[in-house]
C-alpha positions as a printed NumPy array, in Angstrom:
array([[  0.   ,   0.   ,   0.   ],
       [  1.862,   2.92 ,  -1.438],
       [ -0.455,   5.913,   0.323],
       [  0.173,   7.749,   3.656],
       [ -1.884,   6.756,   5.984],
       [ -3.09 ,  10.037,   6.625],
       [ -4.046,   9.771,   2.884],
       [ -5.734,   6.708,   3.118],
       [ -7.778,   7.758,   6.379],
       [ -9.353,  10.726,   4.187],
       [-10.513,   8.25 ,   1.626],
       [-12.139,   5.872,   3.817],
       [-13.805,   8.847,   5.521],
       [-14.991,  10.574,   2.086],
       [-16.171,   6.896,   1.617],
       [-18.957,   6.66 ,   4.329],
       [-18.771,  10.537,   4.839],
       [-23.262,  10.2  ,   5.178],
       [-22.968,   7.326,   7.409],
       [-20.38 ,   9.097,  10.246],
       [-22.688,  12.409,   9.728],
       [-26.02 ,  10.088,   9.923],
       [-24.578,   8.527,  13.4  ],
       [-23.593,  11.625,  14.882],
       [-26.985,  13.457,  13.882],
       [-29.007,  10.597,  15.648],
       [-26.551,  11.147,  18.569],
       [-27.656,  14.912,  18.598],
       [-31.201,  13.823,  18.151],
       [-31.373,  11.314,  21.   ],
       [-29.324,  14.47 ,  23.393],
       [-31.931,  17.067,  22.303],
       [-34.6  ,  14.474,  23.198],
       [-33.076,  13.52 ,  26.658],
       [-32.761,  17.295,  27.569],
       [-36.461,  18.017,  26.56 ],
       [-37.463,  14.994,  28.869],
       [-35.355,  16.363,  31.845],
       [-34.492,  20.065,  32.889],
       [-30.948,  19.552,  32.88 ],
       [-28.532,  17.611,  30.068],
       [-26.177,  14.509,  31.396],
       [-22.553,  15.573,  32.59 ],
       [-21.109,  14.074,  29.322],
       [-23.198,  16.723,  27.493],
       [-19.677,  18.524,  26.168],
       [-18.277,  15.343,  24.223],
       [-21.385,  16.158,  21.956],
       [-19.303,  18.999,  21.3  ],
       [-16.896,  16.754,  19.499],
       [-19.237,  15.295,  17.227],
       [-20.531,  18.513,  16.061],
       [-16.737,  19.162,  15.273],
       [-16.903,  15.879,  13.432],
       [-20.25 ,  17.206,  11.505],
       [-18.429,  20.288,  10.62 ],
       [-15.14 ,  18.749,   9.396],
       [-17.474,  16.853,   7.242],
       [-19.519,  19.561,   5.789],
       [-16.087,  21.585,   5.42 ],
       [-14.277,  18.749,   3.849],
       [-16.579,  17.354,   1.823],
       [-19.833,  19.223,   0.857],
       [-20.8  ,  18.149,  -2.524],
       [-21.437,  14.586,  -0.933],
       [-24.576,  16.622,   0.985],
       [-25.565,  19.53 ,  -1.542],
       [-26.626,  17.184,  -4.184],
       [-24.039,  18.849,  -6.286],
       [-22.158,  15.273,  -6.8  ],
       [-22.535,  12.46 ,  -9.445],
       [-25.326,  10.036,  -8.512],
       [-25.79 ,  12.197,  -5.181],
       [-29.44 ,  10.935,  -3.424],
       [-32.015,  12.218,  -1.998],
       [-31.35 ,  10.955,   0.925],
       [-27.824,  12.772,   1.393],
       [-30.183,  15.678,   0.691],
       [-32.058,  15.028,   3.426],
       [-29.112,  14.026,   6.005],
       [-28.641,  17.774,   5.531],
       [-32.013,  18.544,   6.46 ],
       [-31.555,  16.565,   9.467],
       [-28.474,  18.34 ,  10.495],
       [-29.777,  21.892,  10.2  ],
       [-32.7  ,  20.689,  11.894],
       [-30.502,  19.383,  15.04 ],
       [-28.242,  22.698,  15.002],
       [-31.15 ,  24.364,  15.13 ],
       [-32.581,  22.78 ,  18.083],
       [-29.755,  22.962,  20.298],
       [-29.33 ,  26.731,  19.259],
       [-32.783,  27.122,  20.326],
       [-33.189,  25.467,  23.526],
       [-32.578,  26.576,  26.532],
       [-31.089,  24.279,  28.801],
       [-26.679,  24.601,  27.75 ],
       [-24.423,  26.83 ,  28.479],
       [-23.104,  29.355,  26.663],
       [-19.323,  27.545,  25.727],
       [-21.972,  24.251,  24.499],
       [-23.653,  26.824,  21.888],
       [-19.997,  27.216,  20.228],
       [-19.735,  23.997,  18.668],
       [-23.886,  23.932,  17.353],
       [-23.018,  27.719,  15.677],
       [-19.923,  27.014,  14.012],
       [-21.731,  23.538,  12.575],
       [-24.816,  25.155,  11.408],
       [-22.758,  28.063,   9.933],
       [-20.859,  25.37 ,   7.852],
       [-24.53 ,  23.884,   6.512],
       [-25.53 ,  27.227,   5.527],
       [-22.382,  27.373,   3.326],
       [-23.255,  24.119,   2.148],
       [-26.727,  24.664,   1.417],
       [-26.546,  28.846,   0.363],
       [-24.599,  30.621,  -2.93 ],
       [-22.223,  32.706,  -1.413],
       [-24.615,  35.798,  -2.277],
       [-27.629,  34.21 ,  -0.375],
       [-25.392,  33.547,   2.524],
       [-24.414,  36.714,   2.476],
       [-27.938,  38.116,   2.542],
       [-28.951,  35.477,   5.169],
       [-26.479,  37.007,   7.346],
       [-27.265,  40.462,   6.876],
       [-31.253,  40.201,   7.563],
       [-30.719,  37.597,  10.78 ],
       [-28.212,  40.606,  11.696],
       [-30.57 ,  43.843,  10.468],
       [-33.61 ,  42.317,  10.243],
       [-36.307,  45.165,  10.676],
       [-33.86 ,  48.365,  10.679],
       [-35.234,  50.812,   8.975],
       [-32.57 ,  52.371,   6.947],
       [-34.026,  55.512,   5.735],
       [-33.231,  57.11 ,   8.9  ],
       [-29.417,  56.496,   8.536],
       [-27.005,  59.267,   7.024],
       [-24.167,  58.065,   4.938],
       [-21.93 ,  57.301,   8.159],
       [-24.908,  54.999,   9.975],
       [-25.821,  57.852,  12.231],
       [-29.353,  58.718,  12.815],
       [-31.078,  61.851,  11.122],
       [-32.582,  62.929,  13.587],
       [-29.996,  62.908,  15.848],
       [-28.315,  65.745,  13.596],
       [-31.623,  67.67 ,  13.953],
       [-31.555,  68.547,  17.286]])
């Protein structure tokens, strides 16, 4: 065997790339049910962490295998996505981790949206979740407010 075995490693991970993300999305799954049956996650709640570093190294390494965008690519891949922005989203939403456990969830779901979104819609994702309902019209040139000059 003449590769590295670094090399080799990558290849057998590309390989079954939507059955690691598939495990560690039904991980997340069975965590965000556990916390919404009890008030407080288990102590072990952080190694999560390290399988939504595993979901993003997948999404960062190898997106085409989930944005349909490779040969033969099914619909379930398409759907594995679906499932891991619906996960990310969960834990971002719910109320029961600390702050350092949203890190990890962020950073993943930041890495879907790249997957999923043309650079342009990201971009305009990011700029309405950020500005969303600013009204602009009362903004000079250097973001200060009108009438805040007037007085």
């Amino acid at each position: 065997m003449g590769m590295s075995k670094l090399g080799f490693l990558v290849d057998v991970v590309e390989q079954f790339t939507v059955l690691i993300a598939l495990d560690v999305v039904s991980s997340l799954i069975g965590l965000v049910s556990e916390t919404k049956a009890s008030a407080r996650p288990s102590p072990i709640v952080m190694e999560h962490c390290k399988a939504l570093s595993c979901l993003y190294y997948l999404l960062q390494r190898f997106p085409s295998t989930f944005s349909g965008c490779e040969d033969g690519a099914e619909v379930g891949h398409l759907i594995i996505l679906e499932m891991i922005v619906t996960v990310n989203l969960s834990i971002l939403k719910s109320m029961v981790f600390s702050k350092d456990y949203f890190v990890a969830p962020g950073v993943s779901f930041c890495a879907t949206l790249q997957v999923c979104l043309s650079p342009e819609e990201l971009g305009w994702f990011i700029i309405e979740g950020i500005f969303r309902g600013t009204d602009y019209s009362s903004l000079d040139a250097n973001g200060q407010s009108i009438t805040r000059h007037c007085r």
